[in-house]
N, C-alpha and C positions, 0 to 999 in steps of 0.2 A: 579390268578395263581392256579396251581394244587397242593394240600396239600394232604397230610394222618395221620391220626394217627397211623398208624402202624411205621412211621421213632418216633414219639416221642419216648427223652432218648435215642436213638442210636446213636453212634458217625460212622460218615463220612470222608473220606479224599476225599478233589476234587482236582486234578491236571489240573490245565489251568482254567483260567477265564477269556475269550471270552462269547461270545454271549451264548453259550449251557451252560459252565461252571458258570457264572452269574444267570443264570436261576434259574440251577439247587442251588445254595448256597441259594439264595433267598427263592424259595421252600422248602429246609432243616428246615432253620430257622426257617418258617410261620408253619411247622410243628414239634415245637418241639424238634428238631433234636442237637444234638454238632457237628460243624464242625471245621476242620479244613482243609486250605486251603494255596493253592502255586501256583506262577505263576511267570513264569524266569524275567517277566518285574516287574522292582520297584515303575512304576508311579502305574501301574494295582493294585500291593500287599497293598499297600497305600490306596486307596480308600476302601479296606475291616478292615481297624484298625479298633480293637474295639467292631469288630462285631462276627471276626472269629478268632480263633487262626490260626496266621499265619508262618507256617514250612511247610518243605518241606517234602513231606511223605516218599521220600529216604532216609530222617533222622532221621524219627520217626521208635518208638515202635508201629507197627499198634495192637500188639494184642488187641482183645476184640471190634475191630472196626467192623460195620458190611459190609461196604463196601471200595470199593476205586473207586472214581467216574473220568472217563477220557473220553477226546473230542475224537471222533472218529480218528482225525488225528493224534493220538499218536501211533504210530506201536509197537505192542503189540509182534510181531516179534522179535524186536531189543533192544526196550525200557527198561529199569533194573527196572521198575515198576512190572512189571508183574511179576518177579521171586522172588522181593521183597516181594510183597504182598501174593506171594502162599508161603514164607516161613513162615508166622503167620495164612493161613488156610483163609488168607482174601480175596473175592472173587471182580475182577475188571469187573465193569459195565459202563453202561453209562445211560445218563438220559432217553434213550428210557424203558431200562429196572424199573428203579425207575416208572418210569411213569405205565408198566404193576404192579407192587406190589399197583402202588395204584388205580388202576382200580374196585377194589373189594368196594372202598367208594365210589366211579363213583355214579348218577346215571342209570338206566339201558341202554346203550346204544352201538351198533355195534364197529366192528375196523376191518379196513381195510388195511393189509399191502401190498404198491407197492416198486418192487426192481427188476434189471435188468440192464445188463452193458449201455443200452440207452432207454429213452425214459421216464424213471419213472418218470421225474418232469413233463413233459406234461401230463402223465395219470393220475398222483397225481390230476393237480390241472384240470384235465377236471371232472375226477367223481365229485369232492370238488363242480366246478361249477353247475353240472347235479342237483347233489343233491340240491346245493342252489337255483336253479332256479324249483324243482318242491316243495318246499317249506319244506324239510324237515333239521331238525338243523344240520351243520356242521362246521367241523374246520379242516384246515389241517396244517401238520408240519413233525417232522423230520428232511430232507433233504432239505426241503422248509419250507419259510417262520419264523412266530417266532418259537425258542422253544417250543418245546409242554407242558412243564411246567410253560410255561409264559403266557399259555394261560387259556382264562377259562373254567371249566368246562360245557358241554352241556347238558341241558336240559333232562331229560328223554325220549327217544327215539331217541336223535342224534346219527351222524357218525363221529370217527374219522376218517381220512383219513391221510394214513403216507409215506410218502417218504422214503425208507431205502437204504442205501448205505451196500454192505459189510460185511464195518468196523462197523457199526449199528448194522446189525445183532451179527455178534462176539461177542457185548459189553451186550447183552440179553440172559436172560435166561429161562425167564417166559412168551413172549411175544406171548399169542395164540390169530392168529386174526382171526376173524370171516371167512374173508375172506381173503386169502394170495394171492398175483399176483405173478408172474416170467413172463415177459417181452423175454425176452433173455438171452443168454450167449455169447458172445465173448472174446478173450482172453484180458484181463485189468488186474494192477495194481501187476502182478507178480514179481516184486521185493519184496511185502508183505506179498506172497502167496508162492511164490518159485517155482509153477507148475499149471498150467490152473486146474487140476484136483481138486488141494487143494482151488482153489479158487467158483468154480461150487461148492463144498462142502460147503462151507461159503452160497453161494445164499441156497442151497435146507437145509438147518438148521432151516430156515423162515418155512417151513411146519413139517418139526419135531418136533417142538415146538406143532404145531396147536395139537386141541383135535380132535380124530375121525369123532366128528358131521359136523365139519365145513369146507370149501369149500375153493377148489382151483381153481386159474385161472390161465392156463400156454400156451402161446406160445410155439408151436412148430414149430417154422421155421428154428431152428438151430439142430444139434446133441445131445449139451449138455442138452437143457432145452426139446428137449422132450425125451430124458434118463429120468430127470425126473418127468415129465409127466407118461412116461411108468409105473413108477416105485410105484406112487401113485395109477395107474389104479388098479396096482395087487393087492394092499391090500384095495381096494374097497373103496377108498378113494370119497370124491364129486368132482365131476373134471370139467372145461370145459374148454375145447382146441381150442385155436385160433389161423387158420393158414391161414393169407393172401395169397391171391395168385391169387385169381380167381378177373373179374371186381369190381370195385365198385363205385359206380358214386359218387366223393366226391366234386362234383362243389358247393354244398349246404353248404359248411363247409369252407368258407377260410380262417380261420387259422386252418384247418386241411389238407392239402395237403400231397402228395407222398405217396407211400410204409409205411412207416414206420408209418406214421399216422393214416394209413389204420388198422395198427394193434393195435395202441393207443385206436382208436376208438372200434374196436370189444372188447380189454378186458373194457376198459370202461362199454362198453352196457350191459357186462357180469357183471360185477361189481353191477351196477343197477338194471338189470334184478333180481338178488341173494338180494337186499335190496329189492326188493315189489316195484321200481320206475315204473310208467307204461310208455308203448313204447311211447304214443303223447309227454310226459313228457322228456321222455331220447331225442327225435328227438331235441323239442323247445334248450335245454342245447344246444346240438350239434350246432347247425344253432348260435346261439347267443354268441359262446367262440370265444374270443380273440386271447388267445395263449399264452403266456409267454414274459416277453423281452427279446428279443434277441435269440430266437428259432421260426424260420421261423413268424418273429413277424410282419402281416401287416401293413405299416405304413400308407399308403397313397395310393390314386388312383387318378391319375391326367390326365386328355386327354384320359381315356381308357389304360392306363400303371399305373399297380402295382409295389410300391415299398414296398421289403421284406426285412427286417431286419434280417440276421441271422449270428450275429457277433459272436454265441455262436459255430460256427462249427470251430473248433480249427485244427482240423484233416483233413484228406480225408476222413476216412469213415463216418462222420458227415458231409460234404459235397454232395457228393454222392447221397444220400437221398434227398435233396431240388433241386438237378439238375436234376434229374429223376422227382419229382414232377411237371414237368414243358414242358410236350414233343409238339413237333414241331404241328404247324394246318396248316394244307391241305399243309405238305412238308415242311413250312417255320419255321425254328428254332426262338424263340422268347423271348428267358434267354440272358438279359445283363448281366453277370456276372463281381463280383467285387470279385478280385484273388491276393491274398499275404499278407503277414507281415512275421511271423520269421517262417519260414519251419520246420516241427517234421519231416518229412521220403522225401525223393527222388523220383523223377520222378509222375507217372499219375496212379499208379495201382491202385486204386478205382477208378478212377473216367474216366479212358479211355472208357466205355463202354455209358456216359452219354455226351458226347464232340458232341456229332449229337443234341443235344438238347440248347446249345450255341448260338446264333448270331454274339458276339462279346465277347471275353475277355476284360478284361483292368484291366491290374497288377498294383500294389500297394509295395509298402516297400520294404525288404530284400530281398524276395523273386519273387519278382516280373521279375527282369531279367529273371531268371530261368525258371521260369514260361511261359514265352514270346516266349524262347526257344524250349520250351517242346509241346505249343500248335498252334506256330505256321504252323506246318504241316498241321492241321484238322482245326483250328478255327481262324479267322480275329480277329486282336488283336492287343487293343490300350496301350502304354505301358503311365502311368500317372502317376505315380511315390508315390503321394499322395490321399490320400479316397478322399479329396473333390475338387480333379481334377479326380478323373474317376465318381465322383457323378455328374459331372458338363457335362461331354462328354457321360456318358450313357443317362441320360437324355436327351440331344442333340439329341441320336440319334435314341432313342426308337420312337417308333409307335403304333396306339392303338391296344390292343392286347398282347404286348408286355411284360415282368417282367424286372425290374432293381432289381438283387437280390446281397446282400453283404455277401456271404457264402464264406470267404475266405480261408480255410482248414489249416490256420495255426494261429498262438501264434499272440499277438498283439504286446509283449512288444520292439518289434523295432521302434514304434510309439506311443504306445499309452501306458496306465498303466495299462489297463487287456483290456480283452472283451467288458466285459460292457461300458468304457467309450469308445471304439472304434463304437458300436452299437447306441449311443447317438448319437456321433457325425456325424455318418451316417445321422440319424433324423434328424437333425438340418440342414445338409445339402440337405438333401431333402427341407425342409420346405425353407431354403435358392433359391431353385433353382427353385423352383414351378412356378413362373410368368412366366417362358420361354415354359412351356409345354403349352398345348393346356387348355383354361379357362375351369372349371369346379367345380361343388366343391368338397371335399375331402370327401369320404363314412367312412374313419377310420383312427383314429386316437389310436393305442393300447399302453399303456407304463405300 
């Protein structure tokens, strides 16, 4: 794990002890540190007897504490911690920030912060992969993966590589990375923020922090983020700007497909490029990434038909993107699409403009009537009420050339218990259904 001396003899208050919140107590302690800690479940508070003083910090005396440590998913907005703790001068972090304070005992090595409303876990763990495949030390975290306090320190000359959400950002104060990404901005999470504006301010905070020397990487493909793009140029800041738009022949990357990966890809290379990776280096990464589970996650190819795992697109406009990645050859549309569980928004407006790129629909769950409804106008549509009865008929019906993709743009929990166990069980039923496609063997297998 990541220790420091500089927490020894300091007392801490951690709020929630989950995965970040466990980390972080562990680290406290391995350095040194007095905590005390709370967490609203009683089985959770229990397994820390003995070790922590266990209260709850809305009932403690914080003075003299030197922080208050909370999960990102504590709304800092609404929560009476926050007002709590600024009544004793106590300053509320999270472990990203603990993790910059101890950076200083690090030995010497880069940091990489990526954030943006989509995209940042695939860009996270693409540079994370670049880097590990042209042989230089890395580990990546935050948003992804373990704790970054749980993990171990890198070698002298490694990359951290950091996923930031937000609420991430918000909970840091010290956090200068070498290199800072911004991805995008769309409007997200505004019951926290109260105004798209105040929340674009949350993302561009990530280079406020940064020290003059160091280097930005910014998407401008929307309004917001190249505002601030613009705005870094003026004060002469390191900058480079990546704006998909033009060709790019991404057939050498499949699990990097469509638009949006297009743009994954360029701040990646940008990323690399700024660490000393050489281009043959950054290409080999590219060509040999997987992709995440359950974002546009290759599963299989069977008979000349790819099946694409992407039970992570919850939305339409996560949707959208994988069905665009996929356009018609020589006229003929070739996306079997797998459509419904529990609806977030009404009707086709993201995704109206990609319905030519379809062969077949075949709806699924609560939403799937609806669905049936909506697209039966433009696209032939099998209604199968169940994932592995439209796993079972797109299969059927596909052809080589062809995708069987599971981008449903809605919630799962009508069926299933999130995402993830909906995107498994995709896989299984692929690997179920395999004997009936045309023999061949499977090129990939990604989990």
């Amino acid at each position: 794990m990541i220790t420091a001396r500089t927490f020894a003899g300091r007392r801490y208050a951690v709020l929630g002890l989950a995965r970040s919140g466990a980390a972080t107590v562990e680290a406290l302690l391995a350095s040194g540190a007095e905590v005390l800690a709370w967490d609203q479940a009683q089985e959770v508070r229990e397994r820390w007897a003995g070790r922590v003083t266990l209260r709850d910090p809305l009932a403690t005396d914080l003075a003299g504490f030197a922080g208050v440590i909370v999960s990102p998913g504590v709304p800092l907005n609404t929560h009476p911690i926050k007002p709590h703790a600024d009544s004793f001068g106590v300053p509320v972090i999270g472990d990203i920030e603990l993790f910059a304070q101890a950076r200083p005992e690090l030995p010497p090595h880069k940091l990489v912060g990526i954030t943006g409303t989509n995209g940042k876990s695939t860009t996270t763990a693409l540079v994370h992969h670049v880097l590990k495949t042209a042989g230089r030390p890395a580990t990546m975290g935050g948003n992804i993966g373990l704790p970054i306090l749980a993990q171990e320190p890198l070698p002298g000359g490694g990359v951290y590589v950091l996923e930031l959400s937000s609420y991430q950002i918000d909970l840091t104060r010290s956090l200068d990375c070498d290199i800072a990404v911004l991805l995008n901005i769309t409007p997200d999470h505004l019951d926290r923020y109260g105004s798209f504006a105040a929340y674009a301010a949350a993302k561009a905070r990530l280079f406020a922090l940064q020290s003059p020397e160091h280097a930005a990487v910014i998407g401008i493909g929307n309004t917001a983020a190249a505002a601030i793009a613009h705005d870094l140029a003026a004060r002469g800041e390191q900058l480079d700007k990546i704006a998909p738009g033009g060709c790019m022949d991404q057939t050498r990357w499949p699990a990097l497909q469509g638009p949006h990966n297009a743009q994954n890809i360029l701040a990646a290379r940008a990323v690399c490029q700024r660490l000393g990776i050489e281009t043959a280096a950054i290409e080999r990464g590219l060509e040999s990434f997987t992709g995440l589970p359950h974002r546009m996650e290759h599963v299989a190819r069977r008979g000349g038909v790819q099946f694409i795992n992407d039970s992570k697109a919850t939305n339409q406009a996560s949707t959208a993107p994988a069905l665009a990645a996929y356009p018609p050859v020589n006229g003929r549309p070739r996306v079997h699409w797998i459509v419904g569980g529990q609806a977030k928004e009404p009707g086709l407006a993201e995704l109206a403009d990609w319905t030519s790129h379809v062969a077949v629909a075949y709806t699924i769950g609560e939403a799937g009537p609806a669905f049936a409804e909506l697209l039966k106008p433009c696209v032939p549509v099998e209604p199968c009420g169940t994932l592995q009865a439209a796993v079972q008929a797109a299969a059927a019906r596909a052809r080589a050339g062809d995708v069987v993709i599971l981008s449903p743009a809605c919630a799962s929990f009508d069926q299933f218990r999130d995402f993830e166990e909906r995107g498994e069980m995709f896989k299984r039923f692929v690997a179920e259904i395999a004997g009936i496609l045309d023999s061949g063997p499977r090129d990939t297998h990604a989990g």
